[in-house]
Each structure stands twice: as C-alpha cells, then as structure tokens.
C-alpha positions as CSV (number, residue, x, y, z in Angstrom):
1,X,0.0,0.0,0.0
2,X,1.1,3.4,-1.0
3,X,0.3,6.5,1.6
4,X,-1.6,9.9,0.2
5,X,-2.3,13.1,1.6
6,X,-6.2,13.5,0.7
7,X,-7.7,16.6,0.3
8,X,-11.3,17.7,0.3
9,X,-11.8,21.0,-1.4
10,X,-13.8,24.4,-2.2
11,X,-12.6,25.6,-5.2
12,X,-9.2,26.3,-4.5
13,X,-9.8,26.2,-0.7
14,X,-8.6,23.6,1.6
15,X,-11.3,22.7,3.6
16,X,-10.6,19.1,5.3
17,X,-7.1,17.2,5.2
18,X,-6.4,13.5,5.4
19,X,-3.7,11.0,5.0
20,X,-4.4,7.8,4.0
21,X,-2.9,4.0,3.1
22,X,-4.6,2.3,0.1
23,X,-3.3,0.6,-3.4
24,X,-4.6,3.5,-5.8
25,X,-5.6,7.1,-5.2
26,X,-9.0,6.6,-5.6
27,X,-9.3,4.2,-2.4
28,X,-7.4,6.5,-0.8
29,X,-10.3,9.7,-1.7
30,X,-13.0,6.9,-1.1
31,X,-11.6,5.7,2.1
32,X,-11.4,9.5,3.9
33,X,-14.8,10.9,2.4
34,X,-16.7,7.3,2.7
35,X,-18.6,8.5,-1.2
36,X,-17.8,7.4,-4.9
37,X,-15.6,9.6,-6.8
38,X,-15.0,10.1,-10.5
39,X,-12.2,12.2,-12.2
40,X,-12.4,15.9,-11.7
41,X,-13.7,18.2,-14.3
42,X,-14.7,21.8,-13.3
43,X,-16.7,20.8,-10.5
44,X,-16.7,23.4,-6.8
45,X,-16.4,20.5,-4.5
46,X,-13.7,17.7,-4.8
47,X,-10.9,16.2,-3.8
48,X,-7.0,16.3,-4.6
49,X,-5.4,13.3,-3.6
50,X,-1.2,13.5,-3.7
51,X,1.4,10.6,-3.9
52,X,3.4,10.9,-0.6
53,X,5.9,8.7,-2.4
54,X,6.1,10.3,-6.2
55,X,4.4,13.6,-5.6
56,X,1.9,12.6,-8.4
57,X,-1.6,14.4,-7.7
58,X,-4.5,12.9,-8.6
59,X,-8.0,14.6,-8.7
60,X,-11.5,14.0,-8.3
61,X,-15.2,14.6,-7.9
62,X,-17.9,13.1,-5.9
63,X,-20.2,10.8,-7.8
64,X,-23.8,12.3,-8.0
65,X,-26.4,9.9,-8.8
66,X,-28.9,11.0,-10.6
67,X,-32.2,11.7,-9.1
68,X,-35.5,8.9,-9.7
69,X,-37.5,10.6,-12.4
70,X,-40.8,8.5,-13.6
C-alpha cells in the first residue's frame, strides 16, 4: 500500500485534510470521504489526492447519482 495526503476542497480552498494507506488514489479519496468519486472536471467541490511517495496528484469529484425521475 502506497500513503496519500487527501484533500477535500472548495474551489481552491482547503477545507478538510487527510492521510491515507490504500493501493490506488482513488481508495485513498474513497476511504477518507466514505462517497464514490470520478475524475475531476470543473466541479466546486472535490478532492486532490497527492502521492506521498512520487508527488503525483490525482484529482476527483464526488459521484452524483442522478435523481428517480418516472
């Protein structure tokens, strides 16, 4: 297991820091906000996961579902 700083953010605000042990980034941003996340587009709220070991950031975005329509 590799060990990543997680980041949840506001824009370009810090707003909660983490550091967590898991095999890919994405564990890691699952593991510390307990939701699904996708890749990061241009959304206000996500998360920026970084590499403790290569520096390599990662981002993403929590996973909406989409609302029951009938």
């Amino acid at each position: 297991m590799k060990t990543y700083r997680v980041e949840e953010m506001a824009g370009d605000q810090v707003v909660a820091y983490h550091v967590a042990n898991a095999h890919a980034p994405w564990e890691a941003a699952q593991k510390v906000t307990g939701k699904d996340v996708l890749a990061r587009r241009d959304e206000h709220f996500w998360v920026r996961v970084t590499d403790e070991g290569n520096r390599a950031i990662y981002k993403y975005a929590f996973r909406l579902d989409a609302p029951d329509c009938l």
